[in-house]
VMD Tcl script that draws the C-alpha trace (Angstrom):
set ca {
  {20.84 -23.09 -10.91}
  {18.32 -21.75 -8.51}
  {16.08 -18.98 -9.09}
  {16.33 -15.38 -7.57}
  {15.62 -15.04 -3.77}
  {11.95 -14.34 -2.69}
  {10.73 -12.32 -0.20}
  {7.49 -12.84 2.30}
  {4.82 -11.04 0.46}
  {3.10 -14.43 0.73}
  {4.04 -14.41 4.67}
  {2.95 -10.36 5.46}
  {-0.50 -11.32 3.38}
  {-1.37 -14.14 5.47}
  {-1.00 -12.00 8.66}
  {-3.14 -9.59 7.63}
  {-5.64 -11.86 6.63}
  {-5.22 -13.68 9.88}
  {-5.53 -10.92 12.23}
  {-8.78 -9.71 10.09}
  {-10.03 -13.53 10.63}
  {-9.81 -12.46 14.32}
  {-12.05 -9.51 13.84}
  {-9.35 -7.21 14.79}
  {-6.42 -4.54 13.36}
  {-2.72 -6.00 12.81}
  {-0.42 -4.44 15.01}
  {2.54 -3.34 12.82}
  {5.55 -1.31 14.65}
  {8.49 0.55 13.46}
  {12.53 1.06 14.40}
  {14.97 2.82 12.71}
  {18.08 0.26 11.69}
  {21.39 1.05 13.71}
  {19.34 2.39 16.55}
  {20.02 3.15 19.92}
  {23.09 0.83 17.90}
  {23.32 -2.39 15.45}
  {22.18 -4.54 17.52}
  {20.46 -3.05 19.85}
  {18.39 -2.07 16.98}
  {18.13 -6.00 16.00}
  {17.18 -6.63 19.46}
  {14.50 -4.11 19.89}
  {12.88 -5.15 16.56}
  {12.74 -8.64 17.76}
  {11.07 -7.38 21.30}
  {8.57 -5.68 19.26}
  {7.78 -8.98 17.38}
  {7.93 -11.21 20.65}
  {5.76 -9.02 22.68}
  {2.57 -8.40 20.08}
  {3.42 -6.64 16.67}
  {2.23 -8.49 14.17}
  {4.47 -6.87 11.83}
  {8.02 -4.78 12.18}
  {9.12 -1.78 9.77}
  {12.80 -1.18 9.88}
  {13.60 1.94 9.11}
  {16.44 3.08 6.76}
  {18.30 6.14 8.19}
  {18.11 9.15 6.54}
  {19.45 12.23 6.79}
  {16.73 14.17 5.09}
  {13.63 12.65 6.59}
  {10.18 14.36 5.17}
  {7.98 12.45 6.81}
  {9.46 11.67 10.44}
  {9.26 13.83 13.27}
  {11.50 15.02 15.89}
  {11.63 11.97 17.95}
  {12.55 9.56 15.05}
  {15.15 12.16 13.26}
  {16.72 12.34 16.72}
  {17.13 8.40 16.56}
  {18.04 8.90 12.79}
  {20.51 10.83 14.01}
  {22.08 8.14 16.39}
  {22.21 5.82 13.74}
  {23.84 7.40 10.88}
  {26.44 8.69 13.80}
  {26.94 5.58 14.60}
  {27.63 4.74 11.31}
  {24.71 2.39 10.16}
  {24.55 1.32 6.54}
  {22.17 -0.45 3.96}
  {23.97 -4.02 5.29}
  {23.05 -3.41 8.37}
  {19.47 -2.42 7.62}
  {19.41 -5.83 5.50}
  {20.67 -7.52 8.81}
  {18.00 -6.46 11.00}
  {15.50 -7.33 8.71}
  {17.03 -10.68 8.29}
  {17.85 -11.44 12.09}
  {14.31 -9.83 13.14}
  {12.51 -12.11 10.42}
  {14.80 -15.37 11.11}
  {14.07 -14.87 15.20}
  {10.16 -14.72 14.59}
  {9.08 -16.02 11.45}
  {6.98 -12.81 11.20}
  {7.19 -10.26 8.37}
  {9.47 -8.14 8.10}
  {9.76 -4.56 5.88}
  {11.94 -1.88 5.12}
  {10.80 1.40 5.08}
  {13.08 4.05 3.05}
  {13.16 6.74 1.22}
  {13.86 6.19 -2.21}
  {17.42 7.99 -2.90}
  {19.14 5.56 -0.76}
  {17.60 2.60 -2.89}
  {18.13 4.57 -6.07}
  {21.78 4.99 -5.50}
  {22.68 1.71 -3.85}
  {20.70 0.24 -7.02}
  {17.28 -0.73 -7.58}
  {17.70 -4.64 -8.45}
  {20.53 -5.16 -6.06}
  {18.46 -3.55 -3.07}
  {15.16 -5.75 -3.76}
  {17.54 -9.14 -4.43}
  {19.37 -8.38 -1.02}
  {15.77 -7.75 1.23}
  {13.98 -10.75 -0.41}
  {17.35 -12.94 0.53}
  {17.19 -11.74 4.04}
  {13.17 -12.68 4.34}
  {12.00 -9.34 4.33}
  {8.59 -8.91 3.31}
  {8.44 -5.80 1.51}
  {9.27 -2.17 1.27}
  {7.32 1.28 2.43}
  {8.45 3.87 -0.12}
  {7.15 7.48 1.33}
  {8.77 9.47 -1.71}
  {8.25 7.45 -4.26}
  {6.00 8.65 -6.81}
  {3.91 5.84 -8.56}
  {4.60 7.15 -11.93}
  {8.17 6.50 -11.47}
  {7.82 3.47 -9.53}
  {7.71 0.89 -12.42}
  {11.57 -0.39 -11.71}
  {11.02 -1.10 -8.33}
  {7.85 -2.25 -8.38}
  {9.31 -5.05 -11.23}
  {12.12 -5.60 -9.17}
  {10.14 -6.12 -5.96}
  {7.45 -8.51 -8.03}
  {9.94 -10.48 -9.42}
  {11.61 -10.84 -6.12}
  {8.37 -11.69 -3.90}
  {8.30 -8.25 -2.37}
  {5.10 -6.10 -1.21}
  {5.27 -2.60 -2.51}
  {3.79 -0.47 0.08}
  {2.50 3.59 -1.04}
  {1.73 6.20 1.56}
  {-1.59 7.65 1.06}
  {-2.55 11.32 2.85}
  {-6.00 12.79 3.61}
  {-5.09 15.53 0.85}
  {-5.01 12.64 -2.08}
  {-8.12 12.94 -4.19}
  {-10.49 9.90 -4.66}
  {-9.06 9.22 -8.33}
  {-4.96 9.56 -7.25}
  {-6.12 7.01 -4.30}
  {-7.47 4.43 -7.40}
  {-3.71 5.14 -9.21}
  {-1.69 4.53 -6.09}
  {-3.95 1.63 -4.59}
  {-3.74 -0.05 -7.85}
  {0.20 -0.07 -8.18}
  {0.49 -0.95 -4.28}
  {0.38 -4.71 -2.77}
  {0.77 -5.92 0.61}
  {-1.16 -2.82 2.27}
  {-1.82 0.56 2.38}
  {0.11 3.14 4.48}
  {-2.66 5.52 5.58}
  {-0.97 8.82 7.09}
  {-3.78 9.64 9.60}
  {-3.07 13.57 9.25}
  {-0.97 16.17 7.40}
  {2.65 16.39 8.63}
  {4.83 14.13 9.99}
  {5.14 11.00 12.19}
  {4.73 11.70 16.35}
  {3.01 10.94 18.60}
  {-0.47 13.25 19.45}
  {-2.91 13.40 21.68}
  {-5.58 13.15 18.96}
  {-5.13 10.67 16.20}
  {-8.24 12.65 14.25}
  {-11.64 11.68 12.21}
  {-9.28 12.46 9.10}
  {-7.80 9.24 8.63}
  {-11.36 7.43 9.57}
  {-12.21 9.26 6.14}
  {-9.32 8.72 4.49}
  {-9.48 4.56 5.60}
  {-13.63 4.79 3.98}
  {-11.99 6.35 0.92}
  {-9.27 4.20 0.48}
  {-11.11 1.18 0.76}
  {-13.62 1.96 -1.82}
  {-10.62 1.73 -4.40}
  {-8.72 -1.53 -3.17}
  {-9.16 -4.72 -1.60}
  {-5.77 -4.07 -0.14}
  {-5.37 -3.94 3.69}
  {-5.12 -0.19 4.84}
  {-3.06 0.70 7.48}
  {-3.12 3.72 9.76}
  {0.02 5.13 11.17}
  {1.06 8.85 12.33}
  {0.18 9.25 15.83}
  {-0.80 6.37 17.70}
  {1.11 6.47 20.90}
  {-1.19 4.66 23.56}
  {-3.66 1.36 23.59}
  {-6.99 3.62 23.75}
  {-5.45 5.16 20.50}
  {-4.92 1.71 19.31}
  {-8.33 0.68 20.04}
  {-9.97 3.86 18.18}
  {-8.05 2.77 14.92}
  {-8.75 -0.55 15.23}
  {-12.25 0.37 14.93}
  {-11.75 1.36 11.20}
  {-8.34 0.28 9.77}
  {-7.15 -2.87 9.09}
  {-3.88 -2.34 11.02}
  {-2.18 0.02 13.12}
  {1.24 1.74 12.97}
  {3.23 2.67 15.58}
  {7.01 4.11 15.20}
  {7.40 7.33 17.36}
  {5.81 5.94 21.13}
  {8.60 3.13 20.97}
  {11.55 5.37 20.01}
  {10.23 7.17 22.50}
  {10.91 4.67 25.10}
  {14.16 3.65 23.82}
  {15.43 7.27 24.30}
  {14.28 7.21 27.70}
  {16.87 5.00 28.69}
  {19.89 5.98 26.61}
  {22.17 4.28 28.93}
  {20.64 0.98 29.66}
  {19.56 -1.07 26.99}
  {17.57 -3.29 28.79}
  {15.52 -1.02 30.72}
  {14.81 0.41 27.08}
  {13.80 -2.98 25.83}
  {12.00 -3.68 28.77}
  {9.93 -0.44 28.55}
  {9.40 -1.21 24.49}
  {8.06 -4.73 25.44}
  {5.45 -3.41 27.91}
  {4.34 -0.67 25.23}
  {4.10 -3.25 22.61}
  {1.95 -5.13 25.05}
  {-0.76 -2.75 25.99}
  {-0.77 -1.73 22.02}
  {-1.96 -5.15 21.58}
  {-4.36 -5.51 23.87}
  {-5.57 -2.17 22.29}
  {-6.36 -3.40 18.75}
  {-7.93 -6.09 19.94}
  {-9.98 -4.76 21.74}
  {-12.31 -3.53 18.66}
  {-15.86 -3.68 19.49}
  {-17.53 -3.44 16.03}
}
mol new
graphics top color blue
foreach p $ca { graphics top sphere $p radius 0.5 }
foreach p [lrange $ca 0 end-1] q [lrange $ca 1 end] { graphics top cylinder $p $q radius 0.2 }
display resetview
């Protein structure tokens, strides 16, 4: 009798390690599951991974989003109209992961997980390849389930740090965490902005004085001159909002969208590696 399915902590590690090997940020992007549909969604995640993210979040739908903007809650919207559920979040992550080799994640809020059950949720990501989870809500003092679940099942546990956390709650949440850090560049919610802000250069310097983890920057980064500031500081960049973006643009032509999404994903590459320190 075989043991329980493993995820690809070990996978989403090496990545990070290689891209810091290359003296430059990962490039890590983000979709919503079930959005503009299914598999459009599936298809889109795999662009992003064929055209120069290192990494893919796929987003769990939810219908009470704290920390996404206007842009993703509108594709949030799509999805869970369209009738998206947790199998079909599993799916992406599996068919996005099987199609690249690359890591894959889910990022979700933690009600969904809660209800759909904690050990069930972490055995069905690790048996689609899935890498890990982001867990925005989650509060590390009542993260011990999942984060025995997601151990046991080869799974990164991923906490969101903000500029507001002190030094000594970064040390608490750094220490349960693995795989990276989410740095939130700025108070507020995901979009994109003209200015991604010295705050999360401080919060990056802070963060890394309590972990050897990877920290990540998301929150704002919309453009490849954006990418390249980050990547001066942070160990990988996030992007979620700039490629919605472009998938909304083209609402009625999927490959126009996924056309636009590749070129994005493109110049976002060429941005983090173009680091000069």
């Amino acid at each position: 009798m075989s043991g329980p399915a493993t995820g690809s902590i070990e996978l989403l590690n090496s990545v990070l390690d290689g891209a810091r090997k290359e003296n430059r940020a990962a490039l890590v992007g983000y979709l919503p599951a079930g959005f503009p549909t299914v598999e459009g969604g599936v298809q889109a995640c795999i662009a992003l991974l064929e055209s120069g993210c290192d990494v893919v979040e796929v987003g769990l739908p939810h219908s009470d989003p704290v920390l996404d903007g206007p842009v993703i809650q509108t594709a949030d919207d799509i999805a869970l109209r369209g009738g998206v559920r947790i199998a079909d979040v599993i799916r992406t992550v599996r068919d996005a992961h099987a199609a690249t080799g690359k890591p894959v994640l889910c990022m979700t809020y933690w009600n969904p997980v809660d209800r759909y059950g904690v050990e069930r949720f972490a055995a069905e990501l690790a048996e689609a390849g899935g890498a890990g989870c982001i867990l925005p809500d989650l509060p590390v003092e009542e993260s011990e389930a999942w984060r025995k679940a997601a151990e046991q099942h080869g799974l990164a546990t991923v906490f969101v740090v903000a500029p507001s956390s002190k030094d000594e709650r970064l040390a608490k949440i750094t220490a349960a965490g693995s795989g990276f850090v989410y740095a939130a560049s700025l108070m507020g919610v995901t979009g994109t902005r003209v200015s991604v802000g010295r705050e999360a250069q401080d919060l990056v310097a802070r963060t890394r004085a309590t972990t050897q983890l990877p920290v990540c920057v998301g929150l704002g980064v919309s453009n490849a001159e954006q990418a390249r500031e980050v990547a001066e500081f942070a160990d990988g960049v996030i992007v979620g909002s700039a490629f919605v973006k472009e998938l909304l643009a083209h609402p009625d032509d999927l490959e126009a969208g996924l056309a636009a999404v590749r070129t994005l994903t493109g110049q976002l590459a060429e941005g983090v590696r173009r680091r000069t320190s």
